[in-house]
KEPA-467020 format. One record per residue: x, y negated, z negated of N, C-alpha, C, CB in turn; residue in one letter. Coordinates in pm, whole numbers, plus 50000, padded with zeros to 5 digits. Glycine has a CB too. Layout:
XYZXYZXYZXYZa...
This chain:
500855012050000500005000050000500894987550000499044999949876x500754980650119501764968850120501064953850082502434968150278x501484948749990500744932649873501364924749988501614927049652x500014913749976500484900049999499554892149925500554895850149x500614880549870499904873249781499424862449838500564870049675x498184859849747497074850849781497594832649824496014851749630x499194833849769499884819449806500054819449934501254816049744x500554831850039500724830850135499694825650240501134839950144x498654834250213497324834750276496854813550281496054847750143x497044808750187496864795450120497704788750234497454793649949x499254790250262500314783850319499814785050523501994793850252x499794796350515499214801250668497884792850715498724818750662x496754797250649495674789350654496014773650674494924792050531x496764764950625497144750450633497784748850693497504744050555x498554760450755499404751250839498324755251004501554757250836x497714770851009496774768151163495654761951119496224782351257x495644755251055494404745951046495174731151162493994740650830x496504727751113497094716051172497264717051324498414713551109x497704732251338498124742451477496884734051549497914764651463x495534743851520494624742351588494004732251642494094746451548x494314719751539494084710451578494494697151681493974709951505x495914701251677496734694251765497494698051904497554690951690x497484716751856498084717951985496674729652071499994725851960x496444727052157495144737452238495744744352293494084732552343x495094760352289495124769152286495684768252430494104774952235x496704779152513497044776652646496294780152739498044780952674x495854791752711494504794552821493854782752875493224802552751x493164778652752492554762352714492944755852845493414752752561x494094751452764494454738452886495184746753024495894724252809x495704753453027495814758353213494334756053266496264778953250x493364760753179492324758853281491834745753286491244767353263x492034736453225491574719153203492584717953361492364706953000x493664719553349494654716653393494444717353559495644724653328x494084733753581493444736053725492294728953756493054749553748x491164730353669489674721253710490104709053765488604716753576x490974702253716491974689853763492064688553874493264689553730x493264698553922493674699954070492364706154181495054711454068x491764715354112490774715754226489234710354221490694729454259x489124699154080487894692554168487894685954270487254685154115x486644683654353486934675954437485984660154456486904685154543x485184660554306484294647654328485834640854256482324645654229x485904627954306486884621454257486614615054121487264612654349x485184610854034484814605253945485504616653838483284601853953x484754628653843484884640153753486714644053756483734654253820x487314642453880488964643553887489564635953789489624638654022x488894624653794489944611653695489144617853566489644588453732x488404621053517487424620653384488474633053289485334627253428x488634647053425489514659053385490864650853356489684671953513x491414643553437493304636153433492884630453277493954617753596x492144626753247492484616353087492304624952990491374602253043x491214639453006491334650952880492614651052892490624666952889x492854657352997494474663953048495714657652939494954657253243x495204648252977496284631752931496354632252775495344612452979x494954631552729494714633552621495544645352507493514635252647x495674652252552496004666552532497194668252521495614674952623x497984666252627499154666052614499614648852505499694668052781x498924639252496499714632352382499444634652251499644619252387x498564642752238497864651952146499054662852077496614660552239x499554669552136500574679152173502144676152188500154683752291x501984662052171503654654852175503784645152027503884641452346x502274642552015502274632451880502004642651712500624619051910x501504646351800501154661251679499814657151572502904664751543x498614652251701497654644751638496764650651673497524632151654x495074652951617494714658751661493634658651793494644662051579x493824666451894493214665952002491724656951987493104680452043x490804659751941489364652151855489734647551734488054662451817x488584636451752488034629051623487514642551529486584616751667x486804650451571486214657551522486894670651504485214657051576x487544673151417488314682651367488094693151310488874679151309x486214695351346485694705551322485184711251178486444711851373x484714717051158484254727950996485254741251008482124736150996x486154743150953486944758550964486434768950990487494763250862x486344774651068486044792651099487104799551082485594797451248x487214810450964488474813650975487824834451008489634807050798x488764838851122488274854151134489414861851074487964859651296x489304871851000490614878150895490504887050941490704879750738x491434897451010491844911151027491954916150897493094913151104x491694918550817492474933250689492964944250699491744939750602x493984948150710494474959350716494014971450628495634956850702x493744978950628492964987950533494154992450380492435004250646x495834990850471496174994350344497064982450318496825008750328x496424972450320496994960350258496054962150116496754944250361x496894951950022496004946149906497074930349887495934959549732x495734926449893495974907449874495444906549712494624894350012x497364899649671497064896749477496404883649487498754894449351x495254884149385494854870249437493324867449483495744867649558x492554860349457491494857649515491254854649681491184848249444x491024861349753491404861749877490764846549949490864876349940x489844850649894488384834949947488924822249928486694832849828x489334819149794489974808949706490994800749814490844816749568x491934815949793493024815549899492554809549992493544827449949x492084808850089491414808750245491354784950183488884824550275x490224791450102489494774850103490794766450033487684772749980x491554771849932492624765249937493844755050046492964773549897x493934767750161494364766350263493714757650366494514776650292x492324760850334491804748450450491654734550369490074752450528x491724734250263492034719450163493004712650210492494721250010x493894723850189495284719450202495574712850338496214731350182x495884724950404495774718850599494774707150630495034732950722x493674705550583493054693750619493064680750514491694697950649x493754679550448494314667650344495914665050383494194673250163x496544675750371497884669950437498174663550552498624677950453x497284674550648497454672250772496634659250803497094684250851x496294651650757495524640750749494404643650885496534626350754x493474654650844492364657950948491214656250894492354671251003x489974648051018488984641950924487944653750846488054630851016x487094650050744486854659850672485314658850687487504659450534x484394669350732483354668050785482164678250706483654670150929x482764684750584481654692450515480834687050434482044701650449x479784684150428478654684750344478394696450203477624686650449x478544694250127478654706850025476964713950021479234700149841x475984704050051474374710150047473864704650168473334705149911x473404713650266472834709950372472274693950367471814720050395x471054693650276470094682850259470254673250164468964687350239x470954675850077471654665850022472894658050059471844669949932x473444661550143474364658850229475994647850163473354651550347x475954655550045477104651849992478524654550049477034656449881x479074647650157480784652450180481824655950059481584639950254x482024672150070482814679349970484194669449943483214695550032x484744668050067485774653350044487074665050089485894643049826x487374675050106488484684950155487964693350287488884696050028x486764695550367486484703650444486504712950425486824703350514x485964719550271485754731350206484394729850219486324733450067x484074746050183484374758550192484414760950366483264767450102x485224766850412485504774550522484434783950520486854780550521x483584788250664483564798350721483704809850709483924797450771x484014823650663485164835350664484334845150720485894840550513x485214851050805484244863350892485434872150826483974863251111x485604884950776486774899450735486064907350798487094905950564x486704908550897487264928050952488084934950909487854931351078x487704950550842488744956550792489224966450906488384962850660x490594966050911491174973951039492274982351029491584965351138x492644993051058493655002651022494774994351019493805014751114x495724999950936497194997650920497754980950802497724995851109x498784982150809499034968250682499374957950675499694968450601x498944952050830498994937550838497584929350807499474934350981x497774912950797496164908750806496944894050895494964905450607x495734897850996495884884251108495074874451043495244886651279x495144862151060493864851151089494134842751183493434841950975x492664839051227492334834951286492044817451276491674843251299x492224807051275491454795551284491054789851340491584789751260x489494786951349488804785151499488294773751455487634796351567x488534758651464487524747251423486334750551508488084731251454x485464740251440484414743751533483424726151509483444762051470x484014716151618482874706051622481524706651668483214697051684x480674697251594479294697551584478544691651695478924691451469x479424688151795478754679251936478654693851994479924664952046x479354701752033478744714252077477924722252010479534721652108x478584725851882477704733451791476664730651774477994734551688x475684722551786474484716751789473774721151940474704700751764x474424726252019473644727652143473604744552183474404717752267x473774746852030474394764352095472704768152040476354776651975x472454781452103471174783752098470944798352078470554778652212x469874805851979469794821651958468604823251993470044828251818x468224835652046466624838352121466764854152089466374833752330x465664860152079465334871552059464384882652182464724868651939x465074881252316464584882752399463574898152392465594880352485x462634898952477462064912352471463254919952560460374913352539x463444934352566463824943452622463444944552752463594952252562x461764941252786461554937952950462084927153013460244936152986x463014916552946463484905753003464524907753054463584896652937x465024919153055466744926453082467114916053129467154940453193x468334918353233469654910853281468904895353265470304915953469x467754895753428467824882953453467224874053356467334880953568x466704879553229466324870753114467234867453045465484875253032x468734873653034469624866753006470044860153068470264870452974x470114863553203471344850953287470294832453261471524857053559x468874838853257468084824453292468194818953140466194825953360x468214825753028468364819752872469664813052869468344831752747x470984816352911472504814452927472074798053000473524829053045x471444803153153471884785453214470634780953204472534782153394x469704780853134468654772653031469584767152966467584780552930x470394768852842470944764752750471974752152814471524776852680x472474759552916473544749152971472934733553006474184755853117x471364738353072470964725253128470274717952983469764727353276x469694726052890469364719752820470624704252723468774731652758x471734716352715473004707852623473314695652750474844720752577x473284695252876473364685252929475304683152922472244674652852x475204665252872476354661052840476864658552735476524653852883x475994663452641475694667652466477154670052462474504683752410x477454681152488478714692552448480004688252443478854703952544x480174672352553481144667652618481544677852687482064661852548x481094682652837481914694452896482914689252991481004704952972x483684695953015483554708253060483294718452901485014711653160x482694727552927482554735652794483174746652851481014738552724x483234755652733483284771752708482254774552648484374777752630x482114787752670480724796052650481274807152526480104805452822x480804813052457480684825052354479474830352372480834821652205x479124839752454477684847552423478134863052372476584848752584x476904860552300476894871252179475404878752273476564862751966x475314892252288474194905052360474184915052228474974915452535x473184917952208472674928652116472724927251963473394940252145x473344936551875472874939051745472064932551707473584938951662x471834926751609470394920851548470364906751556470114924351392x469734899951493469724881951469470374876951427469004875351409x471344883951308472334877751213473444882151337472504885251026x473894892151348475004899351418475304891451548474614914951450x474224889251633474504883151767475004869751798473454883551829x474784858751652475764847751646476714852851616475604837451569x477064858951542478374864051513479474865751644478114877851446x478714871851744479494882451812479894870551911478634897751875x478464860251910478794845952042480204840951972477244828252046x480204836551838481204831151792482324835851807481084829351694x482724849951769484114857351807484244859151965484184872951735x483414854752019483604858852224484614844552193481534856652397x484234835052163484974818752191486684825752142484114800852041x486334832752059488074831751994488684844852161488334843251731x488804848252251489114855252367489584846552450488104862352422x490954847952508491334838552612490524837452748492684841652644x490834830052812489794821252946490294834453027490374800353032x491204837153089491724845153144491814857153117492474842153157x491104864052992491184876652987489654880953021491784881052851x488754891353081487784893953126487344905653027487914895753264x485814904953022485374917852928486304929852969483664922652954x486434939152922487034951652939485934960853038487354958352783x484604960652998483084964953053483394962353233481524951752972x483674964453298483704960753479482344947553456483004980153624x480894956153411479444954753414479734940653364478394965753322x479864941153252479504926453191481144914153228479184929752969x481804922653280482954911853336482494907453452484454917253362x481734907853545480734908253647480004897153628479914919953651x479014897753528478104888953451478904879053462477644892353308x480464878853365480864863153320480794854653434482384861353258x481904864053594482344858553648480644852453782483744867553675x479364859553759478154858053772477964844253716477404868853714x478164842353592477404830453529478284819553537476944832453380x479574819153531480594807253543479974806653675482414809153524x479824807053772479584805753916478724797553960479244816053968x477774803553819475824794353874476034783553786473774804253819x476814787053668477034771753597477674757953634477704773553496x478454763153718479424750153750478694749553893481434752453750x477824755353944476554752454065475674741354015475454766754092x475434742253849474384729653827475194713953836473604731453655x475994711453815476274701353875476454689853740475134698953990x476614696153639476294686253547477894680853496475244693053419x479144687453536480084676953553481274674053435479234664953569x481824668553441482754665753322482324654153245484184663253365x481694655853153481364642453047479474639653108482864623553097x479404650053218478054648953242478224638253369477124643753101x479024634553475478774625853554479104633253686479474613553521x478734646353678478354651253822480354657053834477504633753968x480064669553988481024677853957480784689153964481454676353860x482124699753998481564715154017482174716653858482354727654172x483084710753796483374716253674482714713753554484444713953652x481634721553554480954721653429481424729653292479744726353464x481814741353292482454753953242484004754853269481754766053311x484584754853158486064761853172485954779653195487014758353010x485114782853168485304796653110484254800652995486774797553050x484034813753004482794819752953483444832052871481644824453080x482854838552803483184854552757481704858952674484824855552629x481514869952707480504879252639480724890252561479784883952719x480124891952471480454899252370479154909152369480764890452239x479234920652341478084931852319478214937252242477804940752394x476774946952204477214960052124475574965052139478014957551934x475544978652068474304985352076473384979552003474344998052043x471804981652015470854972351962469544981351953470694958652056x468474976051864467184982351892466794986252028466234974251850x465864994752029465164998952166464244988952184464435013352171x463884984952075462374972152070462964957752118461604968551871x464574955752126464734941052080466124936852193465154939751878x466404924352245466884924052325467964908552252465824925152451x469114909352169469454895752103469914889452172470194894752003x470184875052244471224870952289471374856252217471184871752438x472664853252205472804841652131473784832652233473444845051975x473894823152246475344814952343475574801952227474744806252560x476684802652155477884793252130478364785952254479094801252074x477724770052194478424761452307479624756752236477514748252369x480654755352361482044746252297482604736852359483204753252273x483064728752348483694717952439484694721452501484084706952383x485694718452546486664711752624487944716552529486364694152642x487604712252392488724714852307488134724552219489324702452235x488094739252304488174753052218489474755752145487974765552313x489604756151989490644755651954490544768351855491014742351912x491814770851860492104785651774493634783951765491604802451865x494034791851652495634793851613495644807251537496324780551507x496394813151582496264827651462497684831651401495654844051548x498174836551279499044843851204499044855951171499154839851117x500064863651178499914876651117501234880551028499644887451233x500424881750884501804882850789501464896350747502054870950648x
């Protein structure tokens, strides 16, 4: 049984909290980067050159890409024969205290929905744990701003709605978020298990690089299906028209009722951000 203590977990967490925030993920930006070179409305070309721009002084200043620096999502691998000394959770929200007070990143939690008191550290984090063979533990840190997150949408489709009730729920959503999202966006759709499970699964599709494709042929099909019809609507970079609506999509599945059909889509902006460690 191989220990790691709960200080580490604390140190890691703060520093990809800073990661995530300043430097984007590479997938990320190669694809900002191409939408660039091959749009061809010239409004939406210059709109992509100043993310672009953005990004990289983002990435040289060591500031963070957004104002909006997101609520922490943090996803934990566990190794099955690890043991963490230490309050593991603590640990985690420690770490995102930390990383977002040092790192001087703005702090956007509310401690009660409706009372809407700002905690004043961007605590409590998020925490999704997977326990997984062997004795490492990865994490994950996925900010997650509320200009997209607000446009992401869960439906409980019937089973007679198959495929094309998903593809039309997917670019429903798109036209609905508009220029909400600030896109170009990324997509996270979550297919099957239950109501709770299928955000879940939208949320972990976002943490998958742009460039890697379902493993499924079937549903790698779909993505490269729906990026296609999405950046067909026309809605643009920042919303002012354009084939680049979408950076990139990923879908996530799993088995589900016979009665019930879940699909959920996580919208994300432009600045999908993630950083991961493995100690």
């Amino acid at each position: 049984m191989r220990e790691i203590d709960a200080s580490q977990v604390t140190e890691a967490i703060a520093t990809l909290c800073v990661e995530a925030n300043c430097f984007l993920a590479e997938d990320v930006r190669c694809a900002l980067c191409i939408a660039e070179r091959q749009e061809p409305f010239a409004p939406a070309r210059e709109i992509l050159h100043i993310l672009c721009r953005n990004e990289q002084i983002a990435r040289q200043e060591r500031m963070p890409i957004c104002q909006d620096t997101g609520m922490a999502v943090v996803f934990a691998q566990v190794g099955q024969d690890v043991h963490i000394t230490g309050d593991f959770q603590a640990a985690v929200n420690e770490g995102v205290r930390k990383g977002y007070t040092e790192g001087l990143l703005r702090k956007s939690v509310v401690g009660d929905p409706l009372r809407r008191v700002n905690t004043g550290d961007n605590t409590p984090a998020i925490l999704h744990v997977q326990l997984v063979p062997g004795d490492t533990l990865k994490l994950t840190v996925a900010p997650k701003g509320f200009g997209s997150e607000n446009m992401s949408r869960i439906q409980m489709l019937k089973p007679a709605d198959g495929v094309e009730g998903f593809r039309k729920f997917v670019l429903e959503t798109v036209q609905l978020a508009g220029s909400n999202p600030c896109p170009p966006i990324v997509l996270g759709i979550g297919v099957g298990g239950s109501f709770d499970k299928v955000a879940y699964l939208a949320k972990k599709a976002l943490l998958r690089p742009l460039d890697v494709p379902n493993p499924d042929p079937y549903y790698a099909g779909l993505e490269r299906e729906l990026l296609t019809a999405i950046n067909e609507l026309g809605i643009g970079p920042q919303g002012f028209g354009g084939q680049t609506t979408c950076l990139g999509l990923a879908i996530e599945q799993m088995p589900t009722h016979v009665a019930g059909l879940p699909v959920a889509v996580n919208v994300s902006c432009h600045v999908t951000r993630r950083a991961s460690a493995q100690l």
